[in-house]
C-alpha positions, 0 to 999 in steps of 0.5 A: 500500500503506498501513501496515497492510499490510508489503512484505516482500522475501527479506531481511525475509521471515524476520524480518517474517514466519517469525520473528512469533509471531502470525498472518501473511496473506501475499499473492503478487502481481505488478503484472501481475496482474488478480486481485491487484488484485482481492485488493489493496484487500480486504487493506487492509481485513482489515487495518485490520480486524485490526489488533492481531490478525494482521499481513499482507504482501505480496510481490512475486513478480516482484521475489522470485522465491526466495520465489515458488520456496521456497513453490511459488508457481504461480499469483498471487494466492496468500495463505498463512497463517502462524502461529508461523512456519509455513505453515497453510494456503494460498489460490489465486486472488481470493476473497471477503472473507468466506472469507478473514475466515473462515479468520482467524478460524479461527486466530486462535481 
């Protein structure tokens, strides 16, 4: 993981993530996860891409099994897209770069 992408755990969630006032992509994962290692590397890039723009995080659902529960986590990858604080939309499962640069640019205006 590099810079542009936090880890984010129960203790930092709120404040790294509910708490920030801009856009925040936040990807579900677990190290077992095929498709998460598909999703991974296309995160990095958003987020170089982004930068300045919209933060993301990643959390691990093995190792934070409460964030997994409070946002119904069911199936991994799942990125969920926040902004103020607030859950606005969700996707399920490794999709293209371009659909999840589209919904980016869609909140952020």
């Amino acid at each position: 993981m590099s810079d542009a992408v936090m880890s984010v755990t129960n203790d930092t969630f709120d404040q790294n993530v509910l708490q920030s006032q801009g856009i925040v992509m936040v990807d579900f994962w677990a190290t077992w996860c095929g498709p998460c290692k598909i999703v991974a590397p296309v995160v990095e890039e958003l987020a170089k891409e982004y930068e300045g723009r919209a933060a993301f995080a990643k959390v691990n659902t093995d190792e934070n099994p409460d964030l997994a529960s409070r946002y119904n986590i069911r199936g991994i990858p799942t990125l969920i897209f926040f902004k103020g604080g607030k859950v606005m939309d969700q996707i399920v499962g490794a999709v293209p770069k371009a659909q999840l640069k589209s919904k980016l640019d869609s909140l952020i205006g």
